[in-house]
C-alpha positions as CSV (number, residue, x, y, z in Angstrom):
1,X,-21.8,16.1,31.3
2,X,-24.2,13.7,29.3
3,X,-27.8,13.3,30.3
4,X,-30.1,10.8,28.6
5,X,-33.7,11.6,27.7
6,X,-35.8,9.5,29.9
7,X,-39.3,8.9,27.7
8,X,-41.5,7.3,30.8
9,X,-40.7,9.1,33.6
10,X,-43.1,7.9,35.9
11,X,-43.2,4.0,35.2
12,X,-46.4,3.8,33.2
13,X,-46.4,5.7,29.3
14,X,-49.9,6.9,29.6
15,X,-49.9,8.4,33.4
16,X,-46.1,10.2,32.2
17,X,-48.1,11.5,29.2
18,X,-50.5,13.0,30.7
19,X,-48.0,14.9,33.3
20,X,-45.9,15.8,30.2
21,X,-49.3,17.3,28.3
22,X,-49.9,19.4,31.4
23,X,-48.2,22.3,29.8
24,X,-50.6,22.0,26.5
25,X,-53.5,22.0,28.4
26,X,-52.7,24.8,30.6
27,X,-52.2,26.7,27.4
28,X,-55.4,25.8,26.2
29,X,-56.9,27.1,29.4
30,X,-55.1,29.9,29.5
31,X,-57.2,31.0,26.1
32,X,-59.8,29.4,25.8
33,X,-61.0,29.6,29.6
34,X,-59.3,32.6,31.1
35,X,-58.8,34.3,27.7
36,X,-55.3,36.0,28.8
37,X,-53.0,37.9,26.3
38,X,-50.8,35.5,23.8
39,X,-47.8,36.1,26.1
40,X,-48.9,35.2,28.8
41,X,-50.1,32.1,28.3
42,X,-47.2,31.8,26.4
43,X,-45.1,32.4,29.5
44,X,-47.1,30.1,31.9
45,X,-46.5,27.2,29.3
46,X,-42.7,27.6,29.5
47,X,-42.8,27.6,33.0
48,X,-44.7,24.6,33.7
49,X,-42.6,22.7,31.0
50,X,-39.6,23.7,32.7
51,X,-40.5,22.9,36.2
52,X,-41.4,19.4,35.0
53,X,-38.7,19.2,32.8
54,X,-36.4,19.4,36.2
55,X,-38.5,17.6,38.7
56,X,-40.1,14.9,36.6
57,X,-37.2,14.4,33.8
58,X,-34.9,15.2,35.9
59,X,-33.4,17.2,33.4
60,X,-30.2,19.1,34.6
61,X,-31.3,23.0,35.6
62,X,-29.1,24.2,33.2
63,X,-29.6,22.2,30.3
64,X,-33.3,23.5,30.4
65,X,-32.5,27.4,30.8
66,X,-30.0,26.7,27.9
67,X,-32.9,25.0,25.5
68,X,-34.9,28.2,26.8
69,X,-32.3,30.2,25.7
70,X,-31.8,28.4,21.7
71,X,-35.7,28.1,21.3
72,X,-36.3,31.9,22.2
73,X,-33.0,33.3,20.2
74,X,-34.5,31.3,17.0
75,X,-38.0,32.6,17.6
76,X,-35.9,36.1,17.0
77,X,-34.0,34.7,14.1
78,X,-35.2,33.9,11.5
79,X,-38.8,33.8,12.7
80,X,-39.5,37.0,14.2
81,X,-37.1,38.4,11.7
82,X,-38.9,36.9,8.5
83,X,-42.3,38.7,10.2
84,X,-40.8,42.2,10.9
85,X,-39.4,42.3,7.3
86,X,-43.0,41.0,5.6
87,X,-45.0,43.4,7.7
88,X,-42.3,46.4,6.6
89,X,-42.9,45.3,2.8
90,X,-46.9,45.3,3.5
91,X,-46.4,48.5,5.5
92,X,-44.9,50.5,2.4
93,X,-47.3,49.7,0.4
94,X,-49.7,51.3,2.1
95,X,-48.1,54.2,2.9
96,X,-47.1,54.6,-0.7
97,X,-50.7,54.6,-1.8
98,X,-50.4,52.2,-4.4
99,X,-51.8,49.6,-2.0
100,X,-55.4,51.2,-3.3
101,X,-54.6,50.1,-6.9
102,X,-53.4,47.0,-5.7
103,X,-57.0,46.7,-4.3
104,X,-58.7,47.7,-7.4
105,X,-55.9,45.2,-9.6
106,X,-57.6,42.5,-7.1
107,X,-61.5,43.7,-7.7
108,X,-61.0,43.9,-11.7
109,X,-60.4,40.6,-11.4
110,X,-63.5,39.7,-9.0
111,X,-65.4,42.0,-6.5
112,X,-66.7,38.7,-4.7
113,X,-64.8,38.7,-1.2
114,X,-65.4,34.9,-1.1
115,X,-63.3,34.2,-4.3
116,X,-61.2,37.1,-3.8
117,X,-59.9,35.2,-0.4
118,X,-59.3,31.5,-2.1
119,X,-56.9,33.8,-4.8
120,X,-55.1,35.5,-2.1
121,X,-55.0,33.5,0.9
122,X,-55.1,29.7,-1.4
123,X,-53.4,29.9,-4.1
124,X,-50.7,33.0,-3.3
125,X,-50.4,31.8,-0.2
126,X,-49.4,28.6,-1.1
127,X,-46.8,30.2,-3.5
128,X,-45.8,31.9,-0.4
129,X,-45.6,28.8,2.2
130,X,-44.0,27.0,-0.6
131,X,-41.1,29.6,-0.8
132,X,-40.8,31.1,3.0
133,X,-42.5,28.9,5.3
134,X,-42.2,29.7,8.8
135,X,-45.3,31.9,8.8
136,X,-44.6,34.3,6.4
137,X,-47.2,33.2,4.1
138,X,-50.0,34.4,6.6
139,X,-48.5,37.2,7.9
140,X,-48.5,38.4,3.9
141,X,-51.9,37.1,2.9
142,X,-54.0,38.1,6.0
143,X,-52.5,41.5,5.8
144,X,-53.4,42.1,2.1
145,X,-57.3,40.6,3.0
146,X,-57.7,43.3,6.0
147,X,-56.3,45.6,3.3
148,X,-59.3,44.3,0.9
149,X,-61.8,45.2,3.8
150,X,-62.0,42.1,5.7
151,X,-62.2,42.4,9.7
152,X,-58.7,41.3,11.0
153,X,-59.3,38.6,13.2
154,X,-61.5,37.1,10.1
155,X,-58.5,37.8,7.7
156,X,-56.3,36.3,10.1
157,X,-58.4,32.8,10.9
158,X,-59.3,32.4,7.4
159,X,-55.7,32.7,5.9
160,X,-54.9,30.2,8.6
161,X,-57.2,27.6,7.5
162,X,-56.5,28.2,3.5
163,X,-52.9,27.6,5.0
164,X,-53.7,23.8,5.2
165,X,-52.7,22.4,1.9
166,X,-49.7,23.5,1.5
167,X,-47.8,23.3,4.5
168,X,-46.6,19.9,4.1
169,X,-44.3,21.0,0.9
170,X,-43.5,24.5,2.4
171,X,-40.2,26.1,2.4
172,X,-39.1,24.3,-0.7
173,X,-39.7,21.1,0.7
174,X,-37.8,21.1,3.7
175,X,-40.4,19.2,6.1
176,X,-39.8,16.3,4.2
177,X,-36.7,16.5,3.1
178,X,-35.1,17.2,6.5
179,X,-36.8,14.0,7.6
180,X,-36.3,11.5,4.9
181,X,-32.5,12.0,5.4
182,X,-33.0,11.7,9.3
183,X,-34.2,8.4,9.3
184,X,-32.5,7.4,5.9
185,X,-35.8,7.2,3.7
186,X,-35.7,8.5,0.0
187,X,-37.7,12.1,0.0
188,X,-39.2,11.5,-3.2
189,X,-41.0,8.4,-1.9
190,X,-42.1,10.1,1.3
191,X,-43.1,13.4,-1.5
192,X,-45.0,10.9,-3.2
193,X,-47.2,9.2,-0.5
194,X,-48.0,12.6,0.9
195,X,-49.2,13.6,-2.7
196,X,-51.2,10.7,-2.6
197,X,-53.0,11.1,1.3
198,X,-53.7,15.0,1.1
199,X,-55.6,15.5,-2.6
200,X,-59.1,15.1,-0.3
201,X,-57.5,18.1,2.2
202,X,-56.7,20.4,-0.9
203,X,-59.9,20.1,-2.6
204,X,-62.0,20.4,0.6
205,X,-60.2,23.6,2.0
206,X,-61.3,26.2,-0.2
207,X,-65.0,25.0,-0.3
208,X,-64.7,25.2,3.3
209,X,-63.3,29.0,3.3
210,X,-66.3,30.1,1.6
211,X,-68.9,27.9,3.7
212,X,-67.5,29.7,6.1
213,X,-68.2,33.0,5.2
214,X,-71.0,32.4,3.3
215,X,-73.0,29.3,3.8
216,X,-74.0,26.6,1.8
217,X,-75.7,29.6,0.1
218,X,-71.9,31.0,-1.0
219,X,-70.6,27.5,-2.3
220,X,-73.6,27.3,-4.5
221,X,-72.4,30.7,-5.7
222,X,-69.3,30.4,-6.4
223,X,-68.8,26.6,-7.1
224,X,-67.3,27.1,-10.8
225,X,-64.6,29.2,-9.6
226,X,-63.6,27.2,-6.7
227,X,-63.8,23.9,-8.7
228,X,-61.5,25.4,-11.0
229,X,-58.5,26.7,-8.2
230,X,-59.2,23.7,-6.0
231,X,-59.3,20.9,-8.8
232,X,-56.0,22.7,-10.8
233,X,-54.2,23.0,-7.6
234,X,-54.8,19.4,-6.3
235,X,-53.8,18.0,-9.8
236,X,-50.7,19.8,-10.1
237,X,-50.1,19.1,-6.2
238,X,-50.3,15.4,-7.2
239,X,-48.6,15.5,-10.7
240,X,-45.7,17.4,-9.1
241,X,-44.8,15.5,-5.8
242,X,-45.0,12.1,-7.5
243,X,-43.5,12.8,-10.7
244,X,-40.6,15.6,-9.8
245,X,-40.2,15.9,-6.0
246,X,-41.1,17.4,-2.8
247,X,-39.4,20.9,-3.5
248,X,-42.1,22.1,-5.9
249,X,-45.4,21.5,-5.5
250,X,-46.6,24.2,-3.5
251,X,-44.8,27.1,-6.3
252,X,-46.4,24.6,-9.2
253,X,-49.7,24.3,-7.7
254,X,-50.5,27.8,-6.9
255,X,-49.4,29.1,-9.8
256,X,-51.8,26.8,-11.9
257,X,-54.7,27.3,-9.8
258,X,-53.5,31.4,-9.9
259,X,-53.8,31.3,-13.4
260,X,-56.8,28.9,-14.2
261,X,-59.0,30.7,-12.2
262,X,-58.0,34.2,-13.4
263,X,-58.7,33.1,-16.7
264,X,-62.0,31.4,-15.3
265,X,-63.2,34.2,-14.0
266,X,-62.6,36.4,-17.4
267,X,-65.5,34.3,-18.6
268,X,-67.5,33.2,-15.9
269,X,-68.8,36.0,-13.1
270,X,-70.9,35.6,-9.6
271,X,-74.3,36.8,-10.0
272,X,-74.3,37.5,-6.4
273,X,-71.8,39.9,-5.7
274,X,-71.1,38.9,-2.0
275,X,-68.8,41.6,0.6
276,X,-68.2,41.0,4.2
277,X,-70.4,43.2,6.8
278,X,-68.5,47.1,6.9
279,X,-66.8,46.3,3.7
280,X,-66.6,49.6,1.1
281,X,-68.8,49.0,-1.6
282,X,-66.7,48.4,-4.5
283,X,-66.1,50.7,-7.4
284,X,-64.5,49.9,-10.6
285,X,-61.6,51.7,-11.4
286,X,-59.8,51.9,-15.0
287,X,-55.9,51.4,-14.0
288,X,-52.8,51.5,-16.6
289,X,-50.9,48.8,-17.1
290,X,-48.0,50.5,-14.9
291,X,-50.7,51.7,-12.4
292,X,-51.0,47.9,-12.1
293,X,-47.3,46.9,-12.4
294,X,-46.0,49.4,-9.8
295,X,-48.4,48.3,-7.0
296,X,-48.0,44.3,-7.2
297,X,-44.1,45.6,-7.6
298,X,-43.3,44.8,-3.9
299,X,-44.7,41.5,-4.1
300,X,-43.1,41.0,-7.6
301,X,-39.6,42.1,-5.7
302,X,-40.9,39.5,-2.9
303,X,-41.1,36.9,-5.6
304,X,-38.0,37.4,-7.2
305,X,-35.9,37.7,-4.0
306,X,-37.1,34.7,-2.2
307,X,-36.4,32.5,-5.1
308,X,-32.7,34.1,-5.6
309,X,-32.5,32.8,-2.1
310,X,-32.9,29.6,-2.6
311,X,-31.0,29.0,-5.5
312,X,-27.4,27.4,-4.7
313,X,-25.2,29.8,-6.1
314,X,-26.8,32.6,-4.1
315,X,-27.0,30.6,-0.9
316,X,-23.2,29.7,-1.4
317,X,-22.0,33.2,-1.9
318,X,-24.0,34.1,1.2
319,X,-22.6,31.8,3.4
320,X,-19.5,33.8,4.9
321,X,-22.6,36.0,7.3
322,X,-23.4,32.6,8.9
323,X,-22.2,31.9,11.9
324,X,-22.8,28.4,13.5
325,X,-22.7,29.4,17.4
326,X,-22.8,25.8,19.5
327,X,-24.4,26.2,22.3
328,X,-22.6,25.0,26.0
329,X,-23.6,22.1,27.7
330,X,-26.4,21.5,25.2
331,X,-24.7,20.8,22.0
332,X,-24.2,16.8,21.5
333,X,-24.6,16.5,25.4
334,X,-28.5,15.0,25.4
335,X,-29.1,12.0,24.6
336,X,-31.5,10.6,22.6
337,X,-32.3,6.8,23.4
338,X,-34.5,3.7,22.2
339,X,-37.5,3.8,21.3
340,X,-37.6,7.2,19.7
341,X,-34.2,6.0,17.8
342,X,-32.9,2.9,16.5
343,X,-29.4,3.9,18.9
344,X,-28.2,6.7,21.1
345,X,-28.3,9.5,19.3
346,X,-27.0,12.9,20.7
347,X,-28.8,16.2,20.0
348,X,-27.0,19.1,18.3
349,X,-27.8,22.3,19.7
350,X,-26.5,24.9,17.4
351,X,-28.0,28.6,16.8
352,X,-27.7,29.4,13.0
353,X,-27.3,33.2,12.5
354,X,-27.1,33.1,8.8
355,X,-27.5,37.7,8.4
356,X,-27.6,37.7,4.9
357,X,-28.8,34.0,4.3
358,X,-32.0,34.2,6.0
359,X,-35.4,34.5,3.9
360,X,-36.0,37.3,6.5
361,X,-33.6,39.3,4.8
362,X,-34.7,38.4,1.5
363,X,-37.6,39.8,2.2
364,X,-36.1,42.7,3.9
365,X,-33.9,43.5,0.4
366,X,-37.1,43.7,-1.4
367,X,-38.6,46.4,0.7
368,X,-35.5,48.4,-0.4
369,X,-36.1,47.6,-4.3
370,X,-39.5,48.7,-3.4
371,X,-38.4,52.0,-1.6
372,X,-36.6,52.8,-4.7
373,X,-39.0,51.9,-7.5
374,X,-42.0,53.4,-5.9
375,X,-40.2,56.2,-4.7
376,X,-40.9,56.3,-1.4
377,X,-39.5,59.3,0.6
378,X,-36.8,58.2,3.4
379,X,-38.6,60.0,6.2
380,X,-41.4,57.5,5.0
381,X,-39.5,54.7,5.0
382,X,-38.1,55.2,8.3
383,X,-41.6,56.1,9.7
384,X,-42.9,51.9,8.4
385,X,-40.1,50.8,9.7
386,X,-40.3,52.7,13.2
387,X,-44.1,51.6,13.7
388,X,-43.3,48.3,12.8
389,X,-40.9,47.8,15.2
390,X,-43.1,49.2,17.9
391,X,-45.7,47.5,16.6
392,X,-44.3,44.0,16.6
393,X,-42.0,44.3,20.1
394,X,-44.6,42.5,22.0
395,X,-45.9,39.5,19.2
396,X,-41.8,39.2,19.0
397,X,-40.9,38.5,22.8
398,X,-44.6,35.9,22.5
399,X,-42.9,33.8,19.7
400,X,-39.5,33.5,21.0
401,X,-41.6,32.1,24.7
402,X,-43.7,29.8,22.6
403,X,-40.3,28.8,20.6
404,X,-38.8,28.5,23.3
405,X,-41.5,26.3,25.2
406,X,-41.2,23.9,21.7
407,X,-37.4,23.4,22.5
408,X,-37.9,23.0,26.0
409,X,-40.6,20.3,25.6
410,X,-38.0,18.5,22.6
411,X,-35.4,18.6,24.6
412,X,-36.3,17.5,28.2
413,X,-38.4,14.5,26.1
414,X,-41.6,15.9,26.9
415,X,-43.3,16.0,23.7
416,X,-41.2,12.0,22.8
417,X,-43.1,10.9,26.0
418,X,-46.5,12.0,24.2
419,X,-45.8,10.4,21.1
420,X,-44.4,7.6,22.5
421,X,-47.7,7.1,23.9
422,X,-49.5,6.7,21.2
423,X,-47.2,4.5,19.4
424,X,-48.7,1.8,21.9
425,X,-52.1,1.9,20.0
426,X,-51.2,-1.0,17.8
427,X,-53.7,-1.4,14.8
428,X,-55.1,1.7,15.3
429,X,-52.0,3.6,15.1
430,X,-52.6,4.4,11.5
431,X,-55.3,6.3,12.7
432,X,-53.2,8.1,15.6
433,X,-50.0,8.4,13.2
434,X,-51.3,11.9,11.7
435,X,-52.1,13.1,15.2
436,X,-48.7,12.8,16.3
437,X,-48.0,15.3,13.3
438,X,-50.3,17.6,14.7
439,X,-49.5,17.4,18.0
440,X,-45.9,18.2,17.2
441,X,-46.4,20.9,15.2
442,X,-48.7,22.4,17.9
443,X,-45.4,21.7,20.2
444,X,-43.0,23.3,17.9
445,X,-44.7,25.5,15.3
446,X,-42.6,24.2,12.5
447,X,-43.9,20.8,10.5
448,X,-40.0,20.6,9.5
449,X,-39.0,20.4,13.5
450,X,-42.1,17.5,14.0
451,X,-41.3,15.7,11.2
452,X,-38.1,15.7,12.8
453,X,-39.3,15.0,16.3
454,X,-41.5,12.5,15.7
455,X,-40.1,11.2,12.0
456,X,-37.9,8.5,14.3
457,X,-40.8,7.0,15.9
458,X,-42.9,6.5,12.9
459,X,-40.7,4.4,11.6
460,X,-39.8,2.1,14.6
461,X,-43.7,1.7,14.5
462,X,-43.9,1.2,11.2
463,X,-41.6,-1.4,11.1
464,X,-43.1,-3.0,14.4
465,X,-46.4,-3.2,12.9
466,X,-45.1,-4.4,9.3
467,X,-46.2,-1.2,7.5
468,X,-44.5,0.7,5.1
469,X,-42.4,3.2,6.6
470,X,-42.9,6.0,4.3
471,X,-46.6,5.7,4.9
472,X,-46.4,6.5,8.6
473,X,-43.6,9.3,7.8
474,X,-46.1,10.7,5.3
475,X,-49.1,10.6,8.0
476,X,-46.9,12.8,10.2
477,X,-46.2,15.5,8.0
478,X,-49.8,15.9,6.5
479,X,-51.4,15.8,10.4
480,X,-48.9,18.6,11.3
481,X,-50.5,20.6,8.6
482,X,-53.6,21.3,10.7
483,X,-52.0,21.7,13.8
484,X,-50.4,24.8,12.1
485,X,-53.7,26.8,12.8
486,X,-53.6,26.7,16.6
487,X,-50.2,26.4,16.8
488,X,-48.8,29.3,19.2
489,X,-46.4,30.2,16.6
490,X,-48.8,30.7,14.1
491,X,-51.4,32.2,16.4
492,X,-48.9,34.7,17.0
493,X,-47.5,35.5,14.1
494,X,-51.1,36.0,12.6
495,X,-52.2,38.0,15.0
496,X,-49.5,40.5,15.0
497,X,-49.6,40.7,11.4
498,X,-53.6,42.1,11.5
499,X,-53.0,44.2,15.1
500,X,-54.5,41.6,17.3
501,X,-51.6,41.7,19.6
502,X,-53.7,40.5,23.4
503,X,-56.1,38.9,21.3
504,X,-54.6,35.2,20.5
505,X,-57.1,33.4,22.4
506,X,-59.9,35.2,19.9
507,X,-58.0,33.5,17.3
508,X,-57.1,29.9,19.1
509,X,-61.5,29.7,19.7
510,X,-61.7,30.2,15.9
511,X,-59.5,28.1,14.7
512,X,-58.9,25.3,17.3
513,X,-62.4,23.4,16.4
514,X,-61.6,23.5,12.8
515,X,-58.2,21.8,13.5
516,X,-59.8,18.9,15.8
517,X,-62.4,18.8,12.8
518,X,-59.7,17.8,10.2
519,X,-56.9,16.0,11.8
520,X,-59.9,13.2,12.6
521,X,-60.8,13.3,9.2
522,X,-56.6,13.2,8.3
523,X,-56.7,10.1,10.8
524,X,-59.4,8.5,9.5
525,X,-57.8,9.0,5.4
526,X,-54.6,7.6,6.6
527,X,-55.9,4.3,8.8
528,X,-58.3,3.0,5.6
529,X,-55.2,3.8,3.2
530,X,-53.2,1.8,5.7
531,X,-55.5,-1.3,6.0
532,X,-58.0,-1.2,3.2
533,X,-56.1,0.8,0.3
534,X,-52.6,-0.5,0.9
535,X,-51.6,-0.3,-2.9
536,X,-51.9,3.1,-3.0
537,X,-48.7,3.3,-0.7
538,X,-45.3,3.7,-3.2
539,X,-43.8,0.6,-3.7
């Protein structure tokens, strides 16, 4: 049984968008407004999808409890997976007691909170994003800041934002690459033009982080030291994605600004030492050079695994655990239609449980290395694992509904219909380009799965509106960024990884006004490149 998408439901694009947006803003409701617990709005979301996903779309009953069924089972794997195994790495180093060193490693190098956030959250997080993706980069970062003495739900909303600039080349690159072969476009063109839209992003972010938590007051402060990681990382962010690909920026850029700005700071130091409210005042503490080695070791062994996981050779010899289940009556059996693609396209609907593949158990392999090396007792072990299980049961069962809700709203056309929309904005489409980035990233969590979405329509409107396509293609990936900071997914995952679980709309008020903030100044970037600074597109 085939069933074609059907992108205007109703008979008039803007009146079906708005029915098809009804799920988003009861979300938004549901935490802003009435301020209920993650899962349940989650819950309420995918219920409202599905019911107009049957009686609007017309979408077979079963087709929509199947794309239920995919999106939760991949919020479980690799997502939830990737998160249980970071926050058992983070959760032995704690228990070990060389998290403590790992603290004072952090404050030899500055005291200052405000810098100490763009090192952790900026630039290793970017290493991190560029490497893992799928919100493992947070998770990590915002742990390790609540660990410095910052209040979770600060840690959390503040690693989100520094989470910005590197999104766009995360996970080795796949957003892009994954989309540039959908729609037939060389990935090193599309690398390029995003190199050349989100330089203004990357060197605004961090100056942002620390207006945030300290004023105009803190950039004053601290302007060397942020020049120096936000200038090193935006050149080597360029440099990279125009000269070698989209697969490397993020790991070149945060290493560069990792190590400028260490070395910066051996010279230069804040006069104003500045701490966050209920921080510990900080003390310095003389540590060996093993002292120090032995307490970055399980994010050395994080490092080191991640990367073997990526390499081919390793990803080939893993490959027997993967099992490519296709799912009934889903796989190849929707059908994808004009204008969203050039022909019918049918949807593949397989679950990829890749057990040893997965960065998840990357991750997981270096919490064993670390067991051994720090010598952590079993009954310890078993203990971090145990309470992170318990822990994370309820953040799990909220990504796989929020996952799911993404599949649901792909598959019944929901979130096509939205896009689809905006296409119809003619000239001003440049502008709105980026926003359909963002708004399928909020959709779907994932800037691979919008640029995958939504990569289809930029084109067609692209090439409707006599603009390069790998300009519009570009503008999608770089709006998604932003939506990464209220998306569900993220909100989630950040708040289970700082013990906000009940909390998410907390974290959605923080972050959703900073998101609105800079996709319209993403929009805005993208339409003057479009109509005033054309030759800046790739030829």
């Amino acid at each position: 049984m085939e069933w074609k998408q059907v992108y205007d439901p109703i008979g008039n694009i803007w009146i079906s968008a708005g029915v098809a947006s009804l799920p988003i803003i009861l979300f938004f409701v549901s935490l802003v407004v009435l301020k209920l617990k993650g899962w349940k709005a989650a819950l309420f979301t995918v219920l409202l999808s599905s019911f107009i996903a049957v009686f609007v779309y017309k979408m077979p009953v079963v087709m929509v409890f199947l794309s239920f069924s995919q999106g939760f089972m991949n919020g479980l794997w690799p997502i939830a997976w990737i998160i249980l195994a970071a926050i058992f790495l983070y959760k032995l180093s704690v228990k070990s007691g060389y998290f403590e060193y790992l603290k004072s490693s952090v404050i030899a190098i500055t005291p200052d909170h405000r810098i100490q956030v763009i090192l952790i959250a900026y630039c290793f997080g970017a290493f991190l994003e560029g490497a893992i993706g799928f919100g493992g980069p947070v998770a990590i970062t915002a742990a390790l800041l609540m660990g410095l003495g910052l209040r979770p739900l600060y840690a959390a909303g503040l690693c989100m934002i520094a989470n910005t600039a590197p999104v766009a080349f995360g996970a080795v690159g796949i957003p892009i690459i994954a989309m540039s072969h959908a729609v037939g476009v060389d990935p090193v063109s599309v690398g390029a033009m995003v190199g050349r839209i989100l330089p203004p992003v990357t060197l605004f972010v961090p100056f942002f982080i620390v207006f945030l938590m300290d004023g105009m007051k803190g950039v004053k402060e601290t302007f060397p030291a942020i020049a120096v990681a936000s200038v090193s990382f935006a050149i080597t962010q360029y440099i990279t994605s125009n000269s070698v690909g989209p697969e490397l920026p993020d790991i070149t850029s945060a290493i560069v600004s990792l190590v400028c700005t260490t070395l910066f700071l051996r010279v230069w130091h804040v006069k104003n030492v500045f701490r966050v409210k209920g921080a510990d005042e900080y003390t310095e503490t003389n540590l060996s050079t093993k002292q120090i080695l032995l307490a970055w070791i399980p994010f050395i062994f994080l490092i080191i695994t991640v990367v073997l996981w990526t390499l081919p050779i390793v990803k080939n010899s893993l490959a027997f655990s993967t099992f490519n289940i296709s799912m009934p009556y889903i796989n190849g059996t929707m059908i994808q239609t004009a204008p969203i693609v050039l022909e019918d396209t049918s949807i593949k609907s397989v679950f990829k449980f890749d057990l040893l593949g997965s960065v998840g158990t990357a991750i997981f392999f270096a919490a064993i290395l670390t067991i051994f090396a720090l010598k952590i007792k079993p009954k310890m072990a078993v203990k971090a694992a145990s309470e992170t299980v318990r822990e994370m049961f309820v953040p799990v069962i909220n990504i796989g509904l929020v996952v799911a809700y993404a599949y649901i709203a792909k598959n019944s056309a929901q979130a096509a219909t939205m896009g689809l929309a905006l296409s119809h904005t003619g000239d001003a489409f440049a502008f709105f380009s980026p926003i359909i980035g963002w708004l399928g990233v909020f959709l779907t969590g994932s800037d691979t799965s919008s640029n995958l979405l939504f990569g289809p329509l930029q084109q067609v409107t692209a090439n409707q509106l006599n603009v390069p396509d790998i300009m519009f293609l570009a503008a999608n990936s770089v709006g998604g960024v932003v939506g990464k900071m209220i998306s569900p997914q993220s909100i989630a995952v950040a708040c289970a990884a700082v013990g906000l679980v009940g909390r998410e709309s907390e974290l959605f008020r923080f972050t959703v006004k900073y998101s609105i903030f800079f996709i319209i100044a993403i929009g805005v970037i993208c339409y003057i490149i479009t109509h005033f600074l054309p030759f800046i597109i790739p030829a």
